[in-house]
N, C-alpha and C positions, 0 to 999 in steps of 0.2 A: 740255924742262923749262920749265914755266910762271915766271915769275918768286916766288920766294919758298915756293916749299913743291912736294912731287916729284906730278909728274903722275898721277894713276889714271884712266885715260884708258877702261881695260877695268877689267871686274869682277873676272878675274884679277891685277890688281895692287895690291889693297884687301888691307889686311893682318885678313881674315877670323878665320885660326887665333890672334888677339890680340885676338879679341871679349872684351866681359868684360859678360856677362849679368847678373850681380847690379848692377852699375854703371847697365846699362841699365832695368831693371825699377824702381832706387832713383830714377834723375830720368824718370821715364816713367810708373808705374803702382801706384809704392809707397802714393800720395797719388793717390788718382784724379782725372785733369784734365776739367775741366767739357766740353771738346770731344770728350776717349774715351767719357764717360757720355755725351752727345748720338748718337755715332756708333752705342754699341752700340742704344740706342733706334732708332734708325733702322732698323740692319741686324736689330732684334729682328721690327717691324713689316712690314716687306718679307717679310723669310722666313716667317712668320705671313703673309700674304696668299698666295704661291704656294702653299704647301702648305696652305691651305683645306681639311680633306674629307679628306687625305689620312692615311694608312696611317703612326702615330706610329714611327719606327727601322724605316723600311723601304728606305731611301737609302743611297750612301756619298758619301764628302766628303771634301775634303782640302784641306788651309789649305796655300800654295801661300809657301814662304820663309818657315816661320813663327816662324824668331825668337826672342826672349825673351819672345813673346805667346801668352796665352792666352784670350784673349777669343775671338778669331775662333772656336776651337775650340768654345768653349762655346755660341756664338750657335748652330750646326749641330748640338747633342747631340740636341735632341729628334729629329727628322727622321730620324737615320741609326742605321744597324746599326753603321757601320764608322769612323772617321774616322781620315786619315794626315797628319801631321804633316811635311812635306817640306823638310828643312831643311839648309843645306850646311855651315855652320861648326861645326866639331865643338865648341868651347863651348855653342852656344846647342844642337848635340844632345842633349849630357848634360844639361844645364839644363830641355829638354822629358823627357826621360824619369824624371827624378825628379818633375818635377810630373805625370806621368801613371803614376806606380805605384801599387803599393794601398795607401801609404799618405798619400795623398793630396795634390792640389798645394797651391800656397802660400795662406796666409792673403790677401794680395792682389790676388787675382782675387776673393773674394766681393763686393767693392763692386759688381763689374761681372757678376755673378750674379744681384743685390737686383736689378739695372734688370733686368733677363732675366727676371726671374722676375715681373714684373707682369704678365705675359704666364701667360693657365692652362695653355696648352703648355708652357712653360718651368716651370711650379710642379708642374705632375706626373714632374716629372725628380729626383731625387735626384744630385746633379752631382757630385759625389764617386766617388761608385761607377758613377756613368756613364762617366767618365773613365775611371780603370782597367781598364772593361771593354771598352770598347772602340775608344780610341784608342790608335795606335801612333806611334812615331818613325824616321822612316828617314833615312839623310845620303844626299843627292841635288842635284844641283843643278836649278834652275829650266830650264835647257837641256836636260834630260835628255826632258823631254818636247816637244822639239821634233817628234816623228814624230806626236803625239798616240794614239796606242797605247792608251795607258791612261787611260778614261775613269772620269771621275764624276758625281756626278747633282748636287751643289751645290758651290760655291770659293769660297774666299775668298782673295785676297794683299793684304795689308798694308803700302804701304811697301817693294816689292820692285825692280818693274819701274825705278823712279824713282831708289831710292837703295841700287844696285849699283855703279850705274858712269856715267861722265860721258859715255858714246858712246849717239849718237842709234840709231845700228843695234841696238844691247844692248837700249833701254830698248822699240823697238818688236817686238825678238825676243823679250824677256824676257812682255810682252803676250800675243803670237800662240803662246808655249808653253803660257800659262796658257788663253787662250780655248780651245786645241785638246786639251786635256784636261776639257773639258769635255764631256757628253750633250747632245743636242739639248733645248733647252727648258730646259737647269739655271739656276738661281738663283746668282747670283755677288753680293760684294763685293771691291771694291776700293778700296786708301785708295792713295793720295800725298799727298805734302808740295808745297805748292805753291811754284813758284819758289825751291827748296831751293839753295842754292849748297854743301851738303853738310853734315857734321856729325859731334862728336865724342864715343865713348865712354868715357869716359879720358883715357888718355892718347895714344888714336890716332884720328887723325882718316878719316871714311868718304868716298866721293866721293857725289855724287847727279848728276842730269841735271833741268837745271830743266823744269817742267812748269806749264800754266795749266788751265783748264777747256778751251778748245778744242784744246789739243795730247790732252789725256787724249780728249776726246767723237771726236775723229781716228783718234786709235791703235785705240778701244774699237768703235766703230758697226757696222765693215764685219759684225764676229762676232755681233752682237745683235737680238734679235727686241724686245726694248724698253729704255730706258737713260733711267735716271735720273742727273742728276749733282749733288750737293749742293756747294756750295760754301761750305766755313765758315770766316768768317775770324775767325780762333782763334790766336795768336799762341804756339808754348809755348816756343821759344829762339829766339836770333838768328839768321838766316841763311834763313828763311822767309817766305810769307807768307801762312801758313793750308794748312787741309789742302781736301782735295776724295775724297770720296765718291761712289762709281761702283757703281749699284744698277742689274742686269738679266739677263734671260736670254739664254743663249746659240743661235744661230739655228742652220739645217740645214746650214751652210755650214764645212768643215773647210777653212780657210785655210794658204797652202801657202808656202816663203819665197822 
């Protein structure tokens, strides 16, 4: 027991089944923050440069913990036939499959659409109905692809590997699952929270595992054929100190634990 409040030391002892996604989405994305709209820019023009030339929904993809977010999802529309939703708490599952039915997701993602869409890749999409057709929701957890088994051609995790769990082994495991689901040569994002000492949705509070730019470029390198790392100090509640942006492809190299 740490002094003053019960240890989550693993990601098993994070009270998950007590998410409350509309809570999350209201101080997160309800009001778009000046650092989400910078990010998705970023993550628009990256994917926009690997896929140059290429073959528009000819990929699949899959947003890796994905939450009460649906940005990441939407930055990968144009690119893929298929996109999987991989996500473990069963609030934020039901929460991804009503915003991904045919009648379409929430009003609160278009802000983060408008940036997407300045892009004519992104403006030849109809994202509504892109959604529904072909993205899915599965409950899974982040470990499940530890074998790397099941690959894809582009990833994104958001806020996963970082702010599960307070253990140094999770947050580098939680990594090496996402890189190894990956194809040779795929195009990844990755956000963490920088130096998070954790956080609350509610009325429950999450653990994180603090992180800087060199602990993420550490974790990230061995698995990458090129890496970008943004670091933007962006302040959106107490107990951080900015987030950081992890932009690159994954190498020929299937990393083992």
């Amino acid at each position: 027991m740490k002094r003053g409040r019960v240890t989550m030391d693993r990601n098993a002892d994070a009270p998950w089944s007590q998410f409350d996604p509309e809570v999350y989405v209201d101080n997160n994305y309800r009001t778009p923050l000046e650092v989400d709209l910078l990010i998705v820019r970023l993550m628009r023009d990256y994917f926009d440069r690997c896929f140059a030339g290429a073959v528009p929904g000819s990929v699949r993809g899959v947003d890796v913990g994905a939450g009460a977010n649906l940005y990441p999802a939407l930055s990968m529309l144009p690119w893929c036939e298929k996109v999987l939703l991989l996500e473990y708490a069963h609030p934020n599952v039901e929460y991804l499959e009503k915003q991904v039915s045919p009648g379409g997701y929430d009003t609160a993602w278009d802000a983060f659409w408008e940036v997407l869409r300045e892009s004519p890749a992104y403006r030849a999409v109809e994202p509504r109905n892109r959604v529904s057709e072909i993205v899915r929701v599965e409950r899974g957890n982040l470990f499940d692809l530890e074998e790397g088994h099941r690959r894809w051609d582009i990833g994104t995790m958001f806020f996963v590997a970082d702010s599960m769990s307070e253990c140094p082994d999770e947050f580098h495991r939680g990594v090496r699952c996402f890189m190894n689901a990956l194809s040779q040569g795929a195009p990844f994002a990755a956000a963490f929270m920088k130096e998070s000492v954790g956080y609350r949705v509610g009325d429950h509070r999450y653990p994180a595992y603090r992180v800087n730019e060199n602990r993420v470029r550490e974790s990230l390198e061995q698995y990458t054929g090129e890496l970008e790392i943004h670091d933007l100090h962006h302040m959106v509640r107490p107990g951080h100190e900015g987030m950081l942006l992890a932009l690159g492809r994954r190498n020929a190299e299937i990393a083992t634990p």
